[in-house]
Structure formats: C-alpha cells, structure tokens
Backbone as JSON Lines, residues from 0, in Angstrom:
{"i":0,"aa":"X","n":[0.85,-1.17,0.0],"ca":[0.0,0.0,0.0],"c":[0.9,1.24,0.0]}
{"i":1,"aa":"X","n":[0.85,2.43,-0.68],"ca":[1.56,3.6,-0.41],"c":[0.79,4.37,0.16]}
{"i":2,"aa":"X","n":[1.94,5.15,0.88],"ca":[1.98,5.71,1.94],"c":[2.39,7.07,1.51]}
{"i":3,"aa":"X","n":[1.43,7.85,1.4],"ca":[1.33,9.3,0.58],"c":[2.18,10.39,1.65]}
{"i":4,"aa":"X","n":[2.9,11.45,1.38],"ca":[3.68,12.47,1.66],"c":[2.58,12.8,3.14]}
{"i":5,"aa":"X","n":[1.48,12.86,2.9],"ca":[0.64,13.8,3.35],"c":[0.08,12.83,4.9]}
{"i":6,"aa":"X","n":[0.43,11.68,4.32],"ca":[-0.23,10.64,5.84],"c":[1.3,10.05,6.01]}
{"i":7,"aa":"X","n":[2.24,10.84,6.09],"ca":[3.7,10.34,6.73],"c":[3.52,10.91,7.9]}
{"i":8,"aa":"X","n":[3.42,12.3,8.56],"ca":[3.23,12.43,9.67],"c":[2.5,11.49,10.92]}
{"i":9,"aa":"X","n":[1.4,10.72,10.5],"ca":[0.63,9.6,11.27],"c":[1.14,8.24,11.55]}
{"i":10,"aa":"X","n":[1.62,8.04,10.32],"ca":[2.07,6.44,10.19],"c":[3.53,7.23,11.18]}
{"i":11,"aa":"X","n":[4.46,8.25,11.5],"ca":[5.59,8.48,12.61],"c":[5.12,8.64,13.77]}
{"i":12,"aa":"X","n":[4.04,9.27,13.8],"ca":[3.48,9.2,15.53],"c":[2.98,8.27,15.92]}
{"i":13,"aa":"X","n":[2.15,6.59,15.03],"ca":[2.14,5.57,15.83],"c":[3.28,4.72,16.17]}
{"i":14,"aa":"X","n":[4.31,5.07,14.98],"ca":[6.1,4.07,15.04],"c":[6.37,4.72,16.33]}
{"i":15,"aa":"X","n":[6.68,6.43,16.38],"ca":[7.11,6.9,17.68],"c":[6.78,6.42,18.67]}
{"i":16,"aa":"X","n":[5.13,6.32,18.88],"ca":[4.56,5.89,20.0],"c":[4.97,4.63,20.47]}
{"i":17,"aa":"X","n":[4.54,3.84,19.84],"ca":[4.62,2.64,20.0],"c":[6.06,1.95,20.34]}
{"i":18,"aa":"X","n":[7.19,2.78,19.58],"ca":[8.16,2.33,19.71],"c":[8.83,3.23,21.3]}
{"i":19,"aa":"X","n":[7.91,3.98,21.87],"ca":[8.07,4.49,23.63],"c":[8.02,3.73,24.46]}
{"i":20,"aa":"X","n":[6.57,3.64,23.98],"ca":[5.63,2.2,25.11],"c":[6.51,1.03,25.22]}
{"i":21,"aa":"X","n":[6.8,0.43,24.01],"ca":[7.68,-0.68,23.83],"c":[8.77,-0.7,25.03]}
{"i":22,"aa":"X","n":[9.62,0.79,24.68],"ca":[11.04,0.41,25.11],"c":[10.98,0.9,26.65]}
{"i":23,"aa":"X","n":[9.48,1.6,27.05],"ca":[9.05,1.33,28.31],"c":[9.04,0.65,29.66]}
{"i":24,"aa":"X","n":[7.97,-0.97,28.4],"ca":[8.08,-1.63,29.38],"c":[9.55,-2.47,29.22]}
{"i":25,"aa":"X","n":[10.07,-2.29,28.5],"ca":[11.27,-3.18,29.11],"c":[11.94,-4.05,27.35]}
{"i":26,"aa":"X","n":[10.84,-3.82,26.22],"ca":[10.45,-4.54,25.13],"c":[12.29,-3.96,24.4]}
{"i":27,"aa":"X","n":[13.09,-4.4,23.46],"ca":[14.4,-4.38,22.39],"c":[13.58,-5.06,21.05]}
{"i":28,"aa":"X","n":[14.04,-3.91,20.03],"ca":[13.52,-4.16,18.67],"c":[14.27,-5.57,18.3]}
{"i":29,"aa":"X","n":[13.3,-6.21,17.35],"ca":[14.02,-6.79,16.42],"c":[13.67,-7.0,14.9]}
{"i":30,"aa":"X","n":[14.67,-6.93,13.84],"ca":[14.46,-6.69,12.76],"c":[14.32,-8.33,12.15]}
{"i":31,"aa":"X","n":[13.88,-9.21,11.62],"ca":[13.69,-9.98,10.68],"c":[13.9,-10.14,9.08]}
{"i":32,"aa":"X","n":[14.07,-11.05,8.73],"ca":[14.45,-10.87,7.28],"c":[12.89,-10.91,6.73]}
{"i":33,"aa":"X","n":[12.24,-10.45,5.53],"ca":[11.23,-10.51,4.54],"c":[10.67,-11.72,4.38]}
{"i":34,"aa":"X","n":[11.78,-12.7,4.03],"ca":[11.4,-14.16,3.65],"c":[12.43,-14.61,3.91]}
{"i":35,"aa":"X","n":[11.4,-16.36,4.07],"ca":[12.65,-16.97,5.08],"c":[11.83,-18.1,4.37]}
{"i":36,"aa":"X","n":[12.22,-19.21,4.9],"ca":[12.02,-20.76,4.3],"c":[10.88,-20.93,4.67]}
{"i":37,"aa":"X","n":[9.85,-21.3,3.53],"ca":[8.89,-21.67,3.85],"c":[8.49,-22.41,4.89]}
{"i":38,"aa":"X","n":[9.01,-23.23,5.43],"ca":[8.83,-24.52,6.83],"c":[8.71,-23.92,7.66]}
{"i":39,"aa":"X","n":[9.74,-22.84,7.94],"ca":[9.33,-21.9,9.37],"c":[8.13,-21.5,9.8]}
{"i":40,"aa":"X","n":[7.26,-21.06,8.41],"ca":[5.86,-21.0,8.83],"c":[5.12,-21.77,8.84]}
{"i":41,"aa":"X","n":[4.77,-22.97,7.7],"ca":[4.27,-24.1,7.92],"c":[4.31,-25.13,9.03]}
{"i":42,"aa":"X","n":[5.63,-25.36,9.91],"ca":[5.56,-25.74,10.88],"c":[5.19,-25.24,12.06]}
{"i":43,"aa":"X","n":[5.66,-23.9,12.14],"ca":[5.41,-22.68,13.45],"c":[3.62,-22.41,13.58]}
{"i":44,"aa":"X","n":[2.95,-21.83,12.43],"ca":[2.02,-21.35,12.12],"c":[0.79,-22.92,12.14]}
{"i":45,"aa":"X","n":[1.34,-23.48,11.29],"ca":[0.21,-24.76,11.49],"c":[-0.31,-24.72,9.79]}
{"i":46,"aa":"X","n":[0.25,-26.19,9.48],"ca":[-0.26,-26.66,8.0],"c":[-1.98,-26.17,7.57]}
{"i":47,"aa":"X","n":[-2.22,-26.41,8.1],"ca":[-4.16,-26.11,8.33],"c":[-4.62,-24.61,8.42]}
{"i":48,"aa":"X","n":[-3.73,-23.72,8.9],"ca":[-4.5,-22.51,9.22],"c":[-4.36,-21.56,7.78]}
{"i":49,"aa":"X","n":[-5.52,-20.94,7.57],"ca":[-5.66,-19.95,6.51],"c":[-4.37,-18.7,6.27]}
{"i":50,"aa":"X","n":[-3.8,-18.81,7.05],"ca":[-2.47,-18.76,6.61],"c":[-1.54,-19.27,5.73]}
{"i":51,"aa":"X","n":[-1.53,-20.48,6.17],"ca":[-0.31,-21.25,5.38],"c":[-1.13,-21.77,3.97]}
{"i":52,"aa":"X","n":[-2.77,-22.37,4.3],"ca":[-3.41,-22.82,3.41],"c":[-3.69,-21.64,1.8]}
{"i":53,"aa":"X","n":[-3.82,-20.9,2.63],"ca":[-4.62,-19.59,1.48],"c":[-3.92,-18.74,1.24]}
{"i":54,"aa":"X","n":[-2.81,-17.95,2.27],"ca":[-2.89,-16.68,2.3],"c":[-1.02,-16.28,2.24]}
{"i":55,"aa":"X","n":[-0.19,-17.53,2.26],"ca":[0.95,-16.8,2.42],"c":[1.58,-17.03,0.81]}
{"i":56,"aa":"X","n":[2.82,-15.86,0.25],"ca":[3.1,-16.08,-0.64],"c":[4.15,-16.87,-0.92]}
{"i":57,"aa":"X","n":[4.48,-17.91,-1.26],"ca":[5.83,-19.06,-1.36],"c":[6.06,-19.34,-3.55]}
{"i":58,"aa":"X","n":[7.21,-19.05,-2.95],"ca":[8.04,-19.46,-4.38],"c":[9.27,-19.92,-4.12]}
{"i":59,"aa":"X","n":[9.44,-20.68,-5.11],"ca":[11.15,-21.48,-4.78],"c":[11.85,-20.32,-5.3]}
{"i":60,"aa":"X","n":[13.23,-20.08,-4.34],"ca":[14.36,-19.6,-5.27],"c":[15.14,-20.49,-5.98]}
{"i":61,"aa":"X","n":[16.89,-19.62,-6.48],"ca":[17.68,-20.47,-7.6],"c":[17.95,-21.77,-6.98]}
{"i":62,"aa":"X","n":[17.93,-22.14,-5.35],"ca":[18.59,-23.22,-5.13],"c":[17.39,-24.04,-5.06]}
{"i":63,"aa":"X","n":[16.29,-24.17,-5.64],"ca":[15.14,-24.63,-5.43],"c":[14.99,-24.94,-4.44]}
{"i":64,"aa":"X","n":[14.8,-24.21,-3.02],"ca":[13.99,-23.93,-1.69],"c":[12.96,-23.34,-2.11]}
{"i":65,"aa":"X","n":[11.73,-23.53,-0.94],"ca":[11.08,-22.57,-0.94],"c":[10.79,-21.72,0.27]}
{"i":66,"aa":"X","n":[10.59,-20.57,-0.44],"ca":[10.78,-19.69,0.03],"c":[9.69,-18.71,0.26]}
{"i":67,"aa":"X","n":[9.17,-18.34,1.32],"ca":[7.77,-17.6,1.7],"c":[8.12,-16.45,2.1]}
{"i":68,"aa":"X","n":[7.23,-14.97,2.03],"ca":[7.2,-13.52,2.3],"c":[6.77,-13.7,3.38]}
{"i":69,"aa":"X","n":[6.97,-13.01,4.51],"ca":[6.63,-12.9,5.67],"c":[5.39,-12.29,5.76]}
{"i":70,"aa":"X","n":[4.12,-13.32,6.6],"ca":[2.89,-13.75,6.26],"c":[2.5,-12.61,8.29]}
{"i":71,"aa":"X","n":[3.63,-13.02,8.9],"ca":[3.61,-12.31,10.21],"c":[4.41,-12.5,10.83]}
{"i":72,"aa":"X","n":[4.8,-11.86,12.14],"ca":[5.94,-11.79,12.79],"c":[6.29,-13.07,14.12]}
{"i":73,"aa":"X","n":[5.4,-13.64,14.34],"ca":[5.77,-14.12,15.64],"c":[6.67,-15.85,15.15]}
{"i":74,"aa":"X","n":[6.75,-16.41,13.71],"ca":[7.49,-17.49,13.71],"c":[8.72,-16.72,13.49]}
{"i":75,"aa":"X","n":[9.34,-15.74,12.76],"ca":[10.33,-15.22,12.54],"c":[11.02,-14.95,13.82]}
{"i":76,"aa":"X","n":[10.15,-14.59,14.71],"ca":[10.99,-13.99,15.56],"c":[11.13,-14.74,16.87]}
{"i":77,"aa":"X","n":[10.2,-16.1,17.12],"ca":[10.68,-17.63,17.48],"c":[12.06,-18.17,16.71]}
{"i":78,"aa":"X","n":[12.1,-18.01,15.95],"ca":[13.34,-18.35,15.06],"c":[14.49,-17.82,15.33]}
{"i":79,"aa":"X","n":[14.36,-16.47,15.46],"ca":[16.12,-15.51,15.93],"c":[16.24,-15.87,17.25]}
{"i":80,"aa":"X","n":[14.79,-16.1,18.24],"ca":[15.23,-16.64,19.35],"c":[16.01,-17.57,19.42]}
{"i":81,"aa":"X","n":[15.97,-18.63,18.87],"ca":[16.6,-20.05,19.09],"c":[17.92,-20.07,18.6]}
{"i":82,"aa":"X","n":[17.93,-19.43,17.27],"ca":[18.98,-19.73,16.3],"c":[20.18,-18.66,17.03]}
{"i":83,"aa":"X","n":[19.82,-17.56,17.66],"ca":[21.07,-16.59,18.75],"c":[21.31,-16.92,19.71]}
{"i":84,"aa":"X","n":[20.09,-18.15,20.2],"ca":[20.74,-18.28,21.95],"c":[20.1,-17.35,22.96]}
{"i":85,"aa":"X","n":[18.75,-16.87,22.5],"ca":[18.45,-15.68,23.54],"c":[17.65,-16.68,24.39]}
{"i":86,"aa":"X","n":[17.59,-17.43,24.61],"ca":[16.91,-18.55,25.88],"c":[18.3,-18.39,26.54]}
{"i":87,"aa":"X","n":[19.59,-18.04,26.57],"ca":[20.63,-17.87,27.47],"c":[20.1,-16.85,28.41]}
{"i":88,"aa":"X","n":[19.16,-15.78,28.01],"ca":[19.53,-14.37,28.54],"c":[18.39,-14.76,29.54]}
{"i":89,"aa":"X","n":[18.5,-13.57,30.74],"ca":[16.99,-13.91,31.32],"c":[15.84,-13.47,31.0]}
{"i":90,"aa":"X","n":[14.8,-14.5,31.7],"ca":[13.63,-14.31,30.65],"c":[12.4,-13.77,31.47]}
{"i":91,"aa":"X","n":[11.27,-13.33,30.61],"ca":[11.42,-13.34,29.49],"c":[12.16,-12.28,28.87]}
{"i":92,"aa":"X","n":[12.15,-13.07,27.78],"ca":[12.86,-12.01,26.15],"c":[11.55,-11.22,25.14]}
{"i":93,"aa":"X","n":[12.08,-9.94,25.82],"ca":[10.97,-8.96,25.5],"c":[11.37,-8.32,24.19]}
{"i":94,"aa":"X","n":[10.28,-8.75,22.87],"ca":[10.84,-8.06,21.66],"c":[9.5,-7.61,20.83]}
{"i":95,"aa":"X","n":[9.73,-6.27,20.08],"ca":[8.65,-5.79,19.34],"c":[9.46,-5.38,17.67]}
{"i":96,"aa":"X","n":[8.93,-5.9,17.15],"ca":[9.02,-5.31,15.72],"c":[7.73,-4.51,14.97]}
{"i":97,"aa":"X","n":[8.3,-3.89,13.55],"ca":[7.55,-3.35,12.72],"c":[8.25,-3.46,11.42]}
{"i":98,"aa":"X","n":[7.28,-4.05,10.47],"ca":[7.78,-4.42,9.28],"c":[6.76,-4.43,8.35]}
{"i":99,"aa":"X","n":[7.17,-4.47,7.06],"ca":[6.01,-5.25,6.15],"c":[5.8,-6.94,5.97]}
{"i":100,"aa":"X","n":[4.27,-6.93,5.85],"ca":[4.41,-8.37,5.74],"c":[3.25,-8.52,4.68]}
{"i":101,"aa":"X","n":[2.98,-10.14,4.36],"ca":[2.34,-9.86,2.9],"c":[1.11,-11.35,3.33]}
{"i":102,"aa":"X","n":[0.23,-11.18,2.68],"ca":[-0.81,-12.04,2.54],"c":[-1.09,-12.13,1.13]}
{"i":103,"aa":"X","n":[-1.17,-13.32,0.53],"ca":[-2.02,-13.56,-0.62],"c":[-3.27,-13.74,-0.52]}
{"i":104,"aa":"X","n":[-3.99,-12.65,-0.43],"ca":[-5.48,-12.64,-0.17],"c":[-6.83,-12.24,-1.41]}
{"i":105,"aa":"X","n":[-7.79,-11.99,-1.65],"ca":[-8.53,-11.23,-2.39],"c":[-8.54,-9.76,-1.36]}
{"i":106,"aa":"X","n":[-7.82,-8.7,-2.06],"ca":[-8.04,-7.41,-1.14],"c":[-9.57,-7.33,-0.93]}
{"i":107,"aa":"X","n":[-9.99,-6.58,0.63],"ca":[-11.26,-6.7,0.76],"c":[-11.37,-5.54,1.19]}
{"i":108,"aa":"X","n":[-12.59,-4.98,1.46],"ca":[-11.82,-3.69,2.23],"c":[-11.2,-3.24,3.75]}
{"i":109,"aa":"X","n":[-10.4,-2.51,3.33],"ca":[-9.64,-2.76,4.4],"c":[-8.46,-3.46,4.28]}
{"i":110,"aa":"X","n":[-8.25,-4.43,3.82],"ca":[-7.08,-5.29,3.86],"c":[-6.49,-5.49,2.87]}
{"i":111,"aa":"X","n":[-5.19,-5.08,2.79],"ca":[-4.12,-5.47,1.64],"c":[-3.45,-6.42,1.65]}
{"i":112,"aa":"X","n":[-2.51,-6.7,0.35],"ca":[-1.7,-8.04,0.31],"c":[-0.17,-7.58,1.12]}
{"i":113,"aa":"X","n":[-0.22,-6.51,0.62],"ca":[1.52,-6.06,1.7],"c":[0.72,-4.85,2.89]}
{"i":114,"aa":"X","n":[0.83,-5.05,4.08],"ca":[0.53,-4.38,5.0],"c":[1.73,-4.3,6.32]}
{"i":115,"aa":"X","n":[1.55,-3.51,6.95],"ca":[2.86,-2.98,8.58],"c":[2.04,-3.65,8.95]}
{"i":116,"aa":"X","n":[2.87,-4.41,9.71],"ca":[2.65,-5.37,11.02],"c":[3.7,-4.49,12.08]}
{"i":117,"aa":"X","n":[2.51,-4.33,13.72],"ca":[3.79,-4.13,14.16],"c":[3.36,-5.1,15.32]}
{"i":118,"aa":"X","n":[4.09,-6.08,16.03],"ca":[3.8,-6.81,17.14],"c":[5.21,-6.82,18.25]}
{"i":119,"aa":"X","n":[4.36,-7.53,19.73],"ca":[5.47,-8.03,20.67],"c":[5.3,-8.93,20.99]}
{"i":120,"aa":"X","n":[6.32,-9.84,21.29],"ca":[7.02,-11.15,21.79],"c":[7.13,-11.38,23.23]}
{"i":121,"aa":"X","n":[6.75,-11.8,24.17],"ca":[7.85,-12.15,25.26],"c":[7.46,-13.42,25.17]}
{"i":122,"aa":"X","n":[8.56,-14.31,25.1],"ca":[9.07,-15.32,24.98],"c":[9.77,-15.98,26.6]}
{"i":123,"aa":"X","n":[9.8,-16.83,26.77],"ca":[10.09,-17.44,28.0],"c":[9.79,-17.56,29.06]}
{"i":124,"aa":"X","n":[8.42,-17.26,29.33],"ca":[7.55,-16.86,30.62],"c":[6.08,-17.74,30.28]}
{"i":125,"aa":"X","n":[5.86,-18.26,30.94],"ca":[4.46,-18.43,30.44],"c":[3.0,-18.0,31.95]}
{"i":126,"aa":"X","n":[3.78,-17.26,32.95],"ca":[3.11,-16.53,34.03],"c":[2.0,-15.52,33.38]}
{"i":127,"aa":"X","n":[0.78,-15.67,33.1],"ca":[-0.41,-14.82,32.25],"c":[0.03,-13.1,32.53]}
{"i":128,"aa":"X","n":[1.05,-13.0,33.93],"ca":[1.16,-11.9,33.89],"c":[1.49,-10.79,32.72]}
{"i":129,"aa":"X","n":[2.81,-11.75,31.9],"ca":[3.19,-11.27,30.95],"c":[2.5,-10.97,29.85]}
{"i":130,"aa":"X","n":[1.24,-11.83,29.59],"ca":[-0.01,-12.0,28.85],"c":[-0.66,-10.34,29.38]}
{"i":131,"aa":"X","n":[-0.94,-10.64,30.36],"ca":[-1.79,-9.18,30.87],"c":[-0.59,-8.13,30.18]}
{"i":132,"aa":"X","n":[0.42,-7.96,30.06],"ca":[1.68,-6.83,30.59],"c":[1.27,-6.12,28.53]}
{"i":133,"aa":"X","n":[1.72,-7.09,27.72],"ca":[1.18,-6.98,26.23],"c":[-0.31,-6.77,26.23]}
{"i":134,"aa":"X","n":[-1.61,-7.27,26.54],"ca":[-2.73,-6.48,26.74],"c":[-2.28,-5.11,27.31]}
{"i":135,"aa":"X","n":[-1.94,-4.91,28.21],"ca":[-1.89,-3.52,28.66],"c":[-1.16,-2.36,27.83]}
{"i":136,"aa":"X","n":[0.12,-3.0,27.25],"ca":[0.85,-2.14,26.3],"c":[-0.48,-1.65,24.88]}
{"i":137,"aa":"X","n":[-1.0,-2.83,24.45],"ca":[-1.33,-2.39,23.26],"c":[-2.55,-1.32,23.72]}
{"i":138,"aa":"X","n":[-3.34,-1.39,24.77],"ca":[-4.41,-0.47,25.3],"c":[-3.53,0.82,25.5]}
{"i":139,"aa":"X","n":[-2.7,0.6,26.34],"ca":[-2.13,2.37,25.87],"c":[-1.75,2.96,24.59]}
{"i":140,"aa":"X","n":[-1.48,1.65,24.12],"ca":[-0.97,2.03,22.28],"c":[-2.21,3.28,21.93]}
{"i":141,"aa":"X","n":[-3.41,2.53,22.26],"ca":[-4.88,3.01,21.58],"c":[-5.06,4.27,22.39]}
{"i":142,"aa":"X","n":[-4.61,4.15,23.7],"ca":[-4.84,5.24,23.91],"c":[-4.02,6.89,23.94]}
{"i":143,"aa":"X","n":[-2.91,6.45,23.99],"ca":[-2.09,7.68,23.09],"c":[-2.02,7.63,22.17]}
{"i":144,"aa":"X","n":[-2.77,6.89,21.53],"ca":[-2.97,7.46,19.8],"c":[-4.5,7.87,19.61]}
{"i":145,"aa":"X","n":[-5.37,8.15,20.72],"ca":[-6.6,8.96,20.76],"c":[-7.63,8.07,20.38]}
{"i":146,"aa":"X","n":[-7.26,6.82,19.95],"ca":[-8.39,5.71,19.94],"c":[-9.44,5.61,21.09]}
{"i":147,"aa":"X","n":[-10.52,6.36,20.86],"ca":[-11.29,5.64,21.95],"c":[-12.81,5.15,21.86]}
{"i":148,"aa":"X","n":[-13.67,5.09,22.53],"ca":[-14.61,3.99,22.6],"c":[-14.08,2.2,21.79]}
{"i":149,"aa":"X","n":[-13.28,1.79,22.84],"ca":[-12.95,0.61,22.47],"c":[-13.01,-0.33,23.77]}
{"i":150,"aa":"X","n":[-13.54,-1.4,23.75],"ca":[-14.01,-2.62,24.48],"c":[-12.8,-3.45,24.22]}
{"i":151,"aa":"X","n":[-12.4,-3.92,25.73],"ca":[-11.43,-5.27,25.81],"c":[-12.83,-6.72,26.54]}
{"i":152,"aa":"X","n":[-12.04,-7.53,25.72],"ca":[-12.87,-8.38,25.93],"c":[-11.86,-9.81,25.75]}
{"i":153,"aa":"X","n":[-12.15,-10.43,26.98],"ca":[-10.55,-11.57,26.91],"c":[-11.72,-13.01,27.02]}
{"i":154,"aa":"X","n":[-10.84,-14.04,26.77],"ca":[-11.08,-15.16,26.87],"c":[-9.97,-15.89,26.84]}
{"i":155,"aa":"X","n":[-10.41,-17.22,27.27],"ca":[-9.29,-18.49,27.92],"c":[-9.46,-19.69,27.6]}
{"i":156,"aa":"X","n":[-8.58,-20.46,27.45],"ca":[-8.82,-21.75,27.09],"c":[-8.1,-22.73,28.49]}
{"i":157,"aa":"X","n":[-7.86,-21.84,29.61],"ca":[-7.29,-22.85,30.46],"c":[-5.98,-22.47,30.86]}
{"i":158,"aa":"X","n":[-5.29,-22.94,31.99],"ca":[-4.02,-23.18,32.51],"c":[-4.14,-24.55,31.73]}
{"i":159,"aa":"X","n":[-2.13,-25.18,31.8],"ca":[-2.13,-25.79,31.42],"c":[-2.62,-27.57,32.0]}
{"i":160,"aa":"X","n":[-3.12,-27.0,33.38],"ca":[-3.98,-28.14,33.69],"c":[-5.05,-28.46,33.59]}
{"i":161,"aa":"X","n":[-5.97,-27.26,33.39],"ca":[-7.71,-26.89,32.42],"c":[-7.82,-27.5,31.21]}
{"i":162,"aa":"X","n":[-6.44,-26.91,30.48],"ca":[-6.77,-27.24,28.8],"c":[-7.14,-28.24,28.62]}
{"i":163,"aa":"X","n":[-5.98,-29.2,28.63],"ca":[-6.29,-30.9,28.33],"c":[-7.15,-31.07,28.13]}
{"i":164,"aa":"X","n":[-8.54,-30.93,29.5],"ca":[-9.82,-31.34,29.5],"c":[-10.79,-30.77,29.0]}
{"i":165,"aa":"X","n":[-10.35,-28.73,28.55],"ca":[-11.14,-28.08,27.76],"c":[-11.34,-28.67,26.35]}
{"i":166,"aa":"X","n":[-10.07,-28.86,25.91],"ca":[-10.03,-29.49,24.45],"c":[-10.46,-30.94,23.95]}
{"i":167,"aa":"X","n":[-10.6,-32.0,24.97],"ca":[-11.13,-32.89,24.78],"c":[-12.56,-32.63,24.82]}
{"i":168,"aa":"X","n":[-13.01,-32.02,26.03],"ca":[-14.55,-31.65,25.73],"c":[-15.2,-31.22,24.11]}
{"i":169,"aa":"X","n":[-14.29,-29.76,23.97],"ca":[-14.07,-29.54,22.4],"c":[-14.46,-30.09,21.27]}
{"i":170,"aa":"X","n":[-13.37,-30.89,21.53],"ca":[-13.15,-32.29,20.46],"c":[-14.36,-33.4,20.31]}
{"i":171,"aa":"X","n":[-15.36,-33.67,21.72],"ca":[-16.24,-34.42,22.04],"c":[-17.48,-33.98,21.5]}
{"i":172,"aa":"X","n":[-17.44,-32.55,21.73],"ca":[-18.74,-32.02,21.24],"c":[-18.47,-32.14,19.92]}
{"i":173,"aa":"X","n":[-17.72,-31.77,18.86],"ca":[-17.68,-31.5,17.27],"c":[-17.19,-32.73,17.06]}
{"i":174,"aa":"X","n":[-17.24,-34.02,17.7],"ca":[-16.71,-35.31,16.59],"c":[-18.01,-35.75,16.25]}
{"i":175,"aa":"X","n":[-19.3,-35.53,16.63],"ca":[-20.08,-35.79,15.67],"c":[-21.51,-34.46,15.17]}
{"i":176,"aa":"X","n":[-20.31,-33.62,14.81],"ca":[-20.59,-32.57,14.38],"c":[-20.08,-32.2,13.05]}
{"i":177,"aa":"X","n":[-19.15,-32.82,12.62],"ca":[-18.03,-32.74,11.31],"c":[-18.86,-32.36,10.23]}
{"i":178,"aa":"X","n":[-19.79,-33.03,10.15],"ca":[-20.88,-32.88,8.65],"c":[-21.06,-31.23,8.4]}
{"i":179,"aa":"X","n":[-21.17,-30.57,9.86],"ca":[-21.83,-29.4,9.46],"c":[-20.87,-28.08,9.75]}
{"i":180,"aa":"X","n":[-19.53,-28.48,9.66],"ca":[-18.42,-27.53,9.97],"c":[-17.67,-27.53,8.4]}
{"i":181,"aa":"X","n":[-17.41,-26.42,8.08],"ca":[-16.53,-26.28,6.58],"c":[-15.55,-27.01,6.85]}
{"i":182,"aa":"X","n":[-14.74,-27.51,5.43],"ca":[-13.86,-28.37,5.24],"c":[-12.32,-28.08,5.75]}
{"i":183,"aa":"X","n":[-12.17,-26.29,6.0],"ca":[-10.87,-26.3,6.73],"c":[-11.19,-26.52,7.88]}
{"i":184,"aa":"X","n":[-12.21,-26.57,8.67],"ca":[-12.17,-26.85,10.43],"c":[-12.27,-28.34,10.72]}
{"i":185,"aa":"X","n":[-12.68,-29.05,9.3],"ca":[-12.67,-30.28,9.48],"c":[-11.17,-30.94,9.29]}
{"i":186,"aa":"X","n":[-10.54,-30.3,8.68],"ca":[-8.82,-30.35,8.85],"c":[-8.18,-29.66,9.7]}
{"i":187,"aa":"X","n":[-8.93,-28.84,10.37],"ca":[-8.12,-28.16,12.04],"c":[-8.42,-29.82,12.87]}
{"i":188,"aa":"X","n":[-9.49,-30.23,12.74],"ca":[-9.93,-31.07,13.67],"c":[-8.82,-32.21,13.86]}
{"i":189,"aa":"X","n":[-8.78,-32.68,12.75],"ca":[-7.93,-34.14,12.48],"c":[-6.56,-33.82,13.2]}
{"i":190,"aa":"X","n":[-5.97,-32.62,13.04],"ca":[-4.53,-32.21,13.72],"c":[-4.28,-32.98,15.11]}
C-alpha cells in the first residue's frame, strides 16, 4: 500500500509511540528478514491454518527452496530466538518489531496483500502476567494514539492443567458434528 507524503506524519506518531511504550516496558527491537524458508511458517504457524493454506506467498528460489514472504511476525521472531541463543539471557525475552508483511489474499476492504505489522514477543515466561503486561501495552498504544470507545474483551482456554480437558470436551462435542463444519475446520480437527 503507499503511503502518501501527506499521511507520513501519522504512520511516525504511531512508530514513535509505540516504539516508547515498547522500550518502556522493558520490550528491544528486532528486525527480521522478509522471507525466510517456507517450513518456518508451515511448521510454526500450522499446516491447516488460513495462513499457510490460502494466504501466504511461497516461491522457490535459484537453489530450489522454498521460500515464503513474511505472512507475520511471531514465527520469525521464534526463530532468531533459538537460532542466537536468547533462551541464554533472562527471561522473558521482550521483543517488538515493525515491518512489512504480505498475505495472498482477495483485497477486501480494508485489507491489503503487503501491509505494517507491528507486534510483541515475550518469549520465556508463560506466568499470564506477561499475557496481561502486552494487553496492557497495546491499550495504551490506543490510547495515546486517541483511539477511543474501544471494548477489551478476553477469553481463555485454560491453565495448562484446564486445557487438556477443555479441548477434549471440544473435540467431544464437534466429533459428531463434522458434517456441518466447513472443510478447513474439518482439517483443524484431524490435527
């Protein structure tokens, strides 16, 4: 999408902002490459999700890999985690980027095939606090950027001693339900 002379001032006061809040709470940028091997997302993201199925763009390069545009930020940046060693540092590992990223979609309105993504990471914690800490960042996001009348509204699938039994329930109710669920949820299911 371009980004006209005249709406450069806006698109710098949410980077500014955001990139305050960020380094606020405690959050260090990180940059990612564009495209990276297709598997990273297919495995990270999940074979099944309208992501990988529909929406990301993959072509082989010269060494015949393939090779996918960055569809979103959070397998990329699972990836620099591991591959630098930042599970050495203490955790969690607080990271926010902003980049372009691309969907192969039918534009609808509203939504383009190359769009800014900007997201955060903390990685190595799994205390909901940290969960709450990113809810809270992005609500101030909205609100120093004058966003308002906006509703938070959360939901849960469980600690990890809830889930198990949330998802079997899940699973119990829709196994003989399949007939009447579209054909990608009937391939979420089988996973």
């Amino acid at each position: 999408v371009d980004v006209l002379p005249q709406e450069q001032p806006y698109w710098e006061q949410v980077y500014q902002t955001a990139t305050r809040l960020c380094q606020l709470h405690g959050y260090g940028r990180i940059d990612t490459p564009i495209f990276e091997e297709a598997g990273l997302f297919t495995r990270g993201v999940g074979q099944t999700t309208d992501i990988v199925q529909k929406e990301m763009y993959i072509f082989k390069d010269r060494g015949d890999e393939l090779m996918a545009l960055r569809p979103e930020g959070t397998a990329n940046v699972c990836r620099a985690y591991i591959q630098h060693g930042m599970y050495n540092l203490p955790q969690p590992v607080r990271l926010y980027y902003w980049g372009p990223a691309f969907r192969y979609d039918r534009p609808q309105a509203g939504r383009q095939r190359q769009f800014t993504h900007f997201g955060c990471e903390a990685i190595g914690e799994e205390d909901a606090a940290v969960d709450a800490e990113i809810v809270e960042l992005a609500w101030r996001l909205y609100q120093e950027l004058g966003i308002g009348d906006l509703a938070l509204q959360l939901n849960s699938i469980g600690d990890r001693n809830c889930r198990p039994r949330y998802l079997a329930a899940l699973r119990s109710y829709y196994e003989g339900r399949l007939d009447r669920v579209c054909p990608d949820c009937r391939g979420r299911f089988q996973e």
